[in-house]
N, C-alpha and C positions, 0 to 999 in steps of 0.2 A: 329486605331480607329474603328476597327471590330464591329459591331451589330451585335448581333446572337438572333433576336425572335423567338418564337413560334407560329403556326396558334391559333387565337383566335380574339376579340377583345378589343381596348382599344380606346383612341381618339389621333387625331391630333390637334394641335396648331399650328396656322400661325399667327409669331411673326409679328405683324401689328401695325396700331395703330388706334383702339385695336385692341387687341390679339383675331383670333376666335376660336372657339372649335368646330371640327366636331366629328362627330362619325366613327371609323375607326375600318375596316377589318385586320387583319394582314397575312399574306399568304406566311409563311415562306416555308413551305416545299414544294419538287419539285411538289407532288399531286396536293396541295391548289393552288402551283403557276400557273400551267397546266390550272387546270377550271376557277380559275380568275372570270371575269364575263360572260361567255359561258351558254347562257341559259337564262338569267336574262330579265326580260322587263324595272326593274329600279334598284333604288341605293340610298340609305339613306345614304346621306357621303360618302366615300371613302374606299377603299381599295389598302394597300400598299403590293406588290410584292417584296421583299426581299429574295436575291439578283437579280437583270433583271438590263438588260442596252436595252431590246426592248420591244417591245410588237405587236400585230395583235390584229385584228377585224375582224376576218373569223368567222362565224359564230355568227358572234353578233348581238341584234335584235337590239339596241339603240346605237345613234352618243356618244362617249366618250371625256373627256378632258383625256390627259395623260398630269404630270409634269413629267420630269429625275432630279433625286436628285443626288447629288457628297455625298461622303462618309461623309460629316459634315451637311446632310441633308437639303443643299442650292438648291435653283432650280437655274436647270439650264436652262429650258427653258421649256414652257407649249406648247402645242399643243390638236387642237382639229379633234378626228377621227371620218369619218362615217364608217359605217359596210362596210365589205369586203377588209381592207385595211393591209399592213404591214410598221410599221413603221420601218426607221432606226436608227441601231445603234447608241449609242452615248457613245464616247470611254469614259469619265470618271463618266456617270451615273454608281449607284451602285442600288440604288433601283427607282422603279418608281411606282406613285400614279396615280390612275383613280380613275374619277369620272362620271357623269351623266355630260353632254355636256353643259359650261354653269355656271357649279357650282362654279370653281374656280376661276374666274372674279368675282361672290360673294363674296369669301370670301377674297381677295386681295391678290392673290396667283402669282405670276410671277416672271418672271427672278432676283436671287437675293435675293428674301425672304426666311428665313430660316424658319424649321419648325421641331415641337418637338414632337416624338413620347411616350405618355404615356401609361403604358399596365396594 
């Protein structure tokens, strides 16, 4: 069940009840995945990193949530970063989503909820 997207954007759906719709980044290529949010002071929705099973906050001005999704776009677990950090691997993340610290306890994002990427 391979995903292969393109940098650009589309949204995200986190199958809740309801269902919510963000606005999302998509960051497929090695480039797009590299800069991520490096630089940025904020973040309208999200940005997903396909394919990543980590991520860092070196250089970053703003604390981050990261979710790790498994290859059927489950989360598998939400975590929240401050700048300067690296986070660990997680052996069956495939892609992982950040956001602005905070956001996705909004939107009812946690261990378990799956979520749909539309492009």
């Amino acid at each position: 069940m391979g995903r292969r997207w393109s940098d650009g954007r589309g949204r995200l759906i986190v199958h809740g009840s309801p269902p919510v719709t963000v606005p999302l980044e998509l960051a497929a290529s090695y480039r797009a995945r590299t800069k991520g949010l490096l630089g940025r002071d904020s973040l309208s929705g999200a940005i997903l990193l396909s394919p990543a099973n980590s991520v860092h906050t070196f250089r970053m001005r703003i604390p981050i949530d990261v979710a790790y999704l498994d290859r059927h776009l489950r989360v598998l677990t939400v975590v929240t970063m401050p700048p300067g950090r690296l986070g660990l691997p997680r052996l069956r993340s495939r892609h992982v989503l950040e956001s602005a610290a905070g956001a996705m306890a909004g939107w009812g994002l946690r261990a378990g909820v799956r979520v749909e990427v539309e492009t």
